[in-house]
N, CA, C and O of each residue as an XYZ file, in Angstrom:
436
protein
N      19.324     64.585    -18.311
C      18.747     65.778    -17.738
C      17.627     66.263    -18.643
O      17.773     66.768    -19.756
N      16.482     66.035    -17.998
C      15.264     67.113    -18.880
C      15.574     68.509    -19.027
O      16.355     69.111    -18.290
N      14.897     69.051    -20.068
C      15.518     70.506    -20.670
C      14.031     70.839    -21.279
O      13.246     70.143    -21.924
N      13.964     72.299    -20.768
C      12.443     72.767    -21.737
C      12.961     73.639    -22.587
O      13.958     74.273    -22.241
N      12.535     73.784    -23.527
C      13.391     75.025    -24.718
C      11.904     75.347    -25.348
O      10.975     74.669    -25.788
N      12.157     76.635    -25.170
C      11.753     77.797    -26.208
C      11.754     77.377    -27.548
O      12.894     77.159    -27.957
N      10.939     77.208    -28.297
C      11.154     77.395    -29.922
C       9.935     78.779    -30.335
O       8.897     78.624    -30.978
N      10.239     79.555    -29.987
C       9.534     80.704    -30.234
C      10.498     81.524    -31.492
O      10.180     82.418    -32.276
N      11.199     81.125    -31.383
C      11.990     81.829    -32.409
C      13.804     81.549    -32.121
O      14.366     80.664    -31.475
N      14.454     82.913    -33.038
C      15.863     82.767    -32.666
C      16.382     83.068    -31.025
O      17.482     83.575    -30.808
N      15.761     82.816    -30.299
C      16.212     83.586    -29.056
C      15.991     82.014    -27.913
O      16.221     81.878    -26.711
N      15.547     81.201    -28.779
C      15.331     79.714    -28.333
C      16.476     79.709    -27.049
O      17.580     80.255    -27.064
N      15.878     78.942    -25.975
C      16.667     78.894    -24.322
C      16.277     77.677    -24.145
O      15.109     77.540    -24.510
N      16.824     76.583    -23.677
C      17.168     75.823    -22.952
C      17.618     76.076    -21.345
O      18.532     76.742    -20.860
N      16.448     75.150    -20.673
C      16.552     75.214    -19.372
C      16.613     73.597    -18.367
O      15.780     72.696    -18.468
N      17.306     73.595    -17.838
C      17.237     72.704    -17.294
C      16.049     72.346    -16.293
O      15.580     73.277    -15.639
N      15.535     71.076    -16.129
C      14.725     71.289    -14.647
C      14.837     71.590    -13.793
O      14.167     72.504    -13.312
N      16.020     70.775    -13.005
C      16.533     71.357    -11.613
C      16.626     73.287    -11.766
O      16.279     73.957    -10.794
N      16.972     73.774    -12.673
C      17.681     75.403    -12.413
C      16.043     75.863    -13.024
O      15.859     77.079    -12.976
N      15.056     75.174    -13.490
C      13.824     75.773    -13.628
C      13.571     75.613    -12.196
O      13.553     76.738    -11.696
N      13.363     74.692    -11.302
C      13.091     74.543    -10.118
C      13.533     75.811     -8.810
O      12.944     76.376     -7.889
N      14.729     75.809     -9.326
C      15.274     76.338     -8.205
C      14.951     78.243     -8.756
O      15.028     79.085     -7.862
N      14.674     78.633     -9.960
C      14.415     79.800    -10.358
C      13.027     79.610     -9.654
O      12.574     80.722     -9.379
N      12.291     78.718     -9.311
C      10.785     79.038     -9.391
C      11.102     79.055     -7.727
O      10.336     79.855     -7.191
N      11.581     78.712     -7.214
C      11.874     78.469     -5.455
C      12.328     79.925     -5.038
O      12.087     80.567     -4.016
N      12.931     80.178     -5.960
C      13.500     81.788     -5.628
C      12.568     83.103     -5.903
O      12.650     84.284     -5.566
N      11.833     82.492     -6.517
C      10.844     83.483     -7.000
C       9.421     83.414     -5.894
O       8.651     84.330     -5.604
N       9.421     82.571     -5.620
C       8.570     82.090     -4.763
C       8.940     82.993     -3.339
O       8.191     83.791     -2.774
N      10.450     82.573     -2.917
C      10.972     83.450     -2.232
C      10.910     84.584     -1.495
O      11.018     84.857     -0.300
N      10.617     85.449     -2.960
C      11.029     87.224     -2.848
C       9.093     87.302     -2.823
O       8.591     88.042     -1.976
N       8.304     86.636     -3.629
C       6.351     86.923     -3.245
C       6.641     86.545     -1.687
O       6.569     87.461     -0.869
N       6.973     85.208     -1.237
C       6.568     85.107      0.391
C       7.070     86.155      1.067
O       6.391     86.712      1.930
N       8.405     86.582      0.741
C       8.578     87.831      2.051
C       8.104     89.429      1.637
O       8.233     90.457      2.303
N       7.571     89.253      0.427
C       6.904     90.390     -0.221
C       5.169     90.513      1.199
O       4.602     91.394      1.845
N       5.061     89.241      1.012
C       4.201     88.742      1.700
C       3.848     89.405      2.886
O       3.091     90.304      3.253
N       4.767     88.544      3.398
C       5.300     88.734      4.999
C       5.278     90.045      5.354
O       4.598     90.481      6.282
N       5.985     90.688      4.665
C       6.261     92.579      4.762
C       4.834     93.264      4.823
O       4.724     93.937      5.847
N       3.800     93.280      4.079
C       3.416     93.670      3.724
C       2.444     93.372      5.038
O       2.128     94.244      5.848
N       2.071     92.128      5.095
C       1.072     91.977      6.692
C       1.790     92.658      7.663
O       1.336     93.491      8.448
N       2.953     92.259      7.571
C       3.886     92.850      8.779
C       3.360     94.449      9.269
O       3.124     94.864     10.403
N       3.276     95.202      7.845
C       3.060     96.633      7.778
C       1.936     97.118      7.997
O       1.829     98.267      8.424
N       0.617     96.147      7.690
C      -0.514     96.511      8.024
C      -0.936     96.364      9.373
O      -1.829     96.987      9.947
N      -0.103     95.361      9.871
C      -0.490     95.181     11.060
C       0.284     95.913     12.305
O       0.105     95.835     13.520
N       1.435     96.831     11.328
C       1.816     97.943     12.528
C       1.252     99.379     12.546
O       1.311    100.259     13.405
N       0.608     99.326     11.150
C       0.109    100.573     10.885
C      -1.735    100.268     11.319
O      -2.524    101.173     11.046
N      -2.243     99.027     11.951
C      -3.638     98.830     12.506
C      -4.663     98.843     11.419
O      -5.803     99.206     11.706
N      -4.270     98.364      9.800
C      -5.726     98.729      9.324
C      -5.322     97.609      8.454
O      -4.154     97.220      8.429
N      -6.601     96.884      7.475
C      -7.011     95.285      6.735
C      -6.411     96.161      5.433
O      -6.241     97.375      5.322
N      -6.153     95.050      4.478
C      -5.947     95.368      3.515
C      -7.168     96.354      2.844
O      -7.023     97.503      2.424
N      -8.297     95.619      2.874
C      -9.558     96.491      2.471
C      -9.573     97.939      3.244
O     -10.213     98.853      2.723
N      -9.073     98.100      4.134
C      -9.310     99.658      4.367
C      -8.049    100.257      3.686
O      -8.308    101.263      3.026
N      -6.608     99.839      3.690
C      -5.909    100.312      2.357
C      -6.228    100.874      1.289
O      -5.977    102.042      0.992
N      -6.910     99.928      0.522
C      -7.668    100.089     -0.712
C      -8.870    101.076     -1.108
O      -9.273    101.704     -2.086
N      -9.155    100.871      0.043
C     -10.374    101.544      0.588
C      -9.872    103.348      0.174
O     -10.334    104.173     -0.614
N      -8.835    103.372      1.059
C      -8.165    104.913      1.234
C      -7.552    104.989     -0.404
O      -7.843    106.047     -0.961
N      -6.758    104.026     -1.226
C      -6.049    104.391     -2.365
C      -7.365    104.730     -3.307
O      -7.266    105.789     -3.927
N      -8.581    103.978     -3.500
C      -9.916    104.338     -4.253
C     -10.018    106.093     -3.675
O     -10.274    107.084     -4.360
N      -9.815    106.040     -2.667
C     -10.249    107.877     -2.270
C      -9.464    108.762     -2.953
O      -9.826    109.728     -3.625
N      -8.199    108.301     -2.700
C      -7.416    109.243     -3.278
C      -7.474    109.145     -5.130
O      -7.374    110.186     -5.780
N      -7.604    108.111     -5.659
C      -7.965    107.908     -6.875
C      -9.288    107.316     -7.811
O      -9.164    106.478     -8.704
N     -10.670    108.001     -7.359
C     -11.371    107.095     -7.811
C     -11.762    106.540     -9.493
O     -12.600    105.766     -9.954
N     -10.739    107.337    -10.038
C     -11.138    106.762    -11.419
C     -10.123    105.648    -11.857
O      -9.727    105.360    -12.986
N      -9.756    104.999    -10.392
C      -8.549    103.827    -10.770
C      -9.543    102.651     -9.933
O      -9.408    101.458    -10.205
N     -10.253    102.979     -9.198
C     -11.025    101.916     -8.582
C     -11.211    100.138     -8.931
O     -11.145     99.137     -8.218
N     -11.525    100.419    -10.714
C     -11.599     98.916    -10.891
C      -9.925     98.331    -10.996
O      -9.614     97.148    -10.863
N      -9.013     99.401    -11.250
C      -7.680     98.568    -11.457
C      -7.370     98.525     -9.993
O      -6.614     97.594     -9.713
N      -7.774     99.342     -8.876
C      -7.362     98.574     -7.845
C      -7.713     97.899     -7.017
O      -7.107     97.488     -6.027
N      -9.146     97.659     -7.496
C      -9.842     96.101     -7.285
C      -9.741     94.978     -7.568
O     -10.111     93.956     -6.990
N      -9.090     95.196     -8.727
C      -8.652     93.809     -9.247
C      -6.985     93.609     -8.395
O      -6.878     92.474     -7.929
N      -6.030     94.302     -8.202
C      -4.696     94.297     -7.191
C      -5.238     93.949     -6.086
O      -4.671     93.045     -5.473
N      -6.625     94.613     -5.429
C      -6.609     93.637     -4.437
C      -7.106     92.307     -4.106
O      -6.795     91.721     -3.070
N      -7.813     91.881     -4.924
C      -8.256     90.594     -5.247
C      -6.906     89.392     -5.607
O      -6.814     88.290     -5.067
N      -6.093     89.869     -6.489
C      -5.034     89.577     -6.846
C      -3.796     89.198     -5.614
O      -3.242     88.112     -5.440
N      -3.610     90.400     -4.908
C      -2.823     90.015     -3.095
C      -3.851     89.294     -2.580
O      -3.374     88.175     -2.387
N      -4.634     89.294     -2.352
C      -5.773     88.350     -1.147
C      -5.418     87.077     -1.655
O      -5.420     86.080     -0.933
N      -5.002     87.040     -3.301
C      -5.512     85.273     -4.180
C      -4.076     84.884     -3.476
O      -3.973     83.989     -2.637
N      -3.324     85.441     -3.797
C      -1.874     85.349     -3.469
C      -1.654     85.294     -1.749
O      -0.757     84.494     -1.486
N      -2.055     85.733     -0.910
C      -1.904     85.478      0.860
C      -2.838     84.405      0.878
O      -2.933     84.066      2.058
N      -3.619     83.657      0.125
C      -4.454     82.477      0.467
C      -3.643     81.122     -0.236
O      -3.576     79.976      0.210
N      -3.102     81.641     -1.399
C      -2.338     80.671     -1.652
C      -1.002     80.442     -0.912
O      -0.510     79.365     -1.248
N      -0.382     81.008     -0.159
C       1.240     81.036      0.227
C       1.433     79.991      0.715
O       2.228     79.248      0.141
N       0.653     79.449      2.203
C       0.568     77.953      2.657
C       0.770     76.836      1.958
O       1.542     75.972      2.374
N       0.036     76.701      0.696
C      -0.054     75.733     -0.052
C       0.949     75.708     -0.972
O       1.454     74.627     -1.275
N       1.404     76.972     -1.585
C       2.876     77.143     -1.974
C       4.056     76.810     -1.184
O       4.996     76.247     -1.744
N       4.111     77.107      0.099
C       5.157     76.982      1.055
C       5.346     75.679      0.905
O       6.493     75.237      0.845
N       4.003     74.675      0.802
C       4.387     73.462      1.302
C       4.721     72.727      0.188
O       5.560     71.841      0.350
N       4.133     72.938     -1.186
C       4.488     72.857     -2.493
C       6.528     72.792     -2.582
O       7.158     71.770     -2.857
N       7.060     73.960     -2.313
C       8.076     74.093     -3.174
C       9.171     73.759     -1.614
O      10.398     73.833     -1.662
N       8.385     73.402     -0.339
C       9.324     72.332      0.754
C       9.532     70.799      0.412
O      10.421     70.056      0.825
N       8.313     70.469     -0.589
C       8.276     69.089     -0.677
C       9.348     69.276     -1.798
O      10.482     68.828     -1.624
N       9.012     69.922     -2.932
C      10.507     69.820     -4.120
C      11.729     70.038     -3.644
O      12.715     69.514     -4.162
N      11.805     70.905     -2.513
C      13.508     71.267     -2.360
C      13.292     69.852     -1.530
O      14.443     69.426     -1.630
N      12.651     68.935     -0.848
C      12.746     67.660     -0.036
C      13.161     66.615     -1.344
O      13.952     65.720     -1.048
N      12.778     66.659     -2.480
C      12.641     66.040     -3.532
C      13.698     65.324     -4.320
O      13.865     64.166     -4.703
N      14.555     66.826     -4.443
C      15.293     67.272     -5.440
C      16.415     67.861     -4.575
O      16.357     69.072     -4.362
N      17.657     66.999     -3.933
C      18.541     67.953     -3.083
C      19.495     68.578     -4.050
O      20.064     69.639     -3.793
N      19.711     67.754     -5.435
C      20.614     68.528     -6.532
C      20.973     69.904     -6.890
O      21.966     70.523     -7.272
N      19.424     70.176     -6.532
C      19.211     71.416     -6.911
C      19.422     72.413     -6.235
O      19.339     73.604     -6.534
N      19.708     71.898     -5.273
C      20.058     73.154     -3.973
C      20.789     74.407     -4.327
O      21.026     74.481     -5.533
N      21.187     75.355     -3.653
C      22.016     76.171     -4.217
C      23.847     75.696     -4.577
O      24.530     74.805     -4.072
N      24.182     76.705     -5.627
C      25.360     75.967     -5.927
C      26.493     76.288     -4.663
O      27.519     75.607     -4.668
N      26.309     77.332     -3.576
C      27.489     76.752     -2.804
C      27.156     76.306     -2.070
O      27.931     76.395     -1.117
N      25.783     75.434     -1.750
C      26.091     74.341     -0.352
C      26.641     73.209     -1.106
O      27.278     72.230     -0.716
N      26.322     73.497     -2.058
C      26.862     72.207     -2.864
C      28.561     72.176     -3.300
O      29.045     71.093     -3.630
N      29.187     73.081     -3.284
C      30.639     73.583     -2.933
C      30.993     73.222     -1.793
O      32.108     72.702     -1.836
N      30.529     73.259     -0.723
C      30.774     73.115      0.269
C      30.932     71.631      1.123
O      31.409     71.202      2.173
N      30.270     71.215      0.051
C      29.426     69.430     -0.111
C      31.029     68.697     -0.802
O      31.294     67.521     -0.548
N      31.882     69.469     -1.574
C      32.596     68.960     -2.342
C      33.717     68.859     -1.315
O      34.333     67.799     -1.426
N      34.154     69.656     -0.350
C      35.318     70.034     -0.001
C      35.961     68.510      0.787
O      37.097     68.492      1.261
């Protein structure tokens, strides 16, 4: 089993691949439906992300460049999701080990 470890100091971690994998699948996870929600919301409430932003600069304009850069940051992130989606379908296609541990309980019975 490959293992990445920390040598940053005493707090050194050992990780396995598969459970690096499946942490990064899960994480991946909770951004896509972060995702999802979030179009979901704009598109019941009728306005682009840029007019969002648009309105949070009004209400705050001496935050403008920090929330120019957040929105640049979600846009980088809704352009990448596709290519992520299909990214971390091909590893869970890859790698069935790694699956979660109770289908894999379930696998035993």
């Amino acid at each position: 089993m490959e293992t990445l470890v920390n040598d940053a100091g005493d707090d050194s971690v050992a990780i396995g691949l598969p459970e690096l994998d499946r942490r990064n699948r899960l994480s991946w996870a909770l951004v896509k439906s972060e995702c999802d929600r979030l179009e979901k919301s704009l598109l019941e409430k009728r306005i682009t992300l840029d007019q969002l932003f648009g309105y949070l600069q009004s209400l705050d304009p001496a935050a403008k460049d920090r929330l120019g850069r957040m929105s640049d940051s979600i846009k980088e992130v809704l352009l990448a999701r596709e290519r992520m989606d299909s990214y971390f379908a091909a590893l869970a296609q890859s790698s069935p080990a790694s699956s979660p541990v109770r289908f894999r309980r379930l696998n035993r019975v």
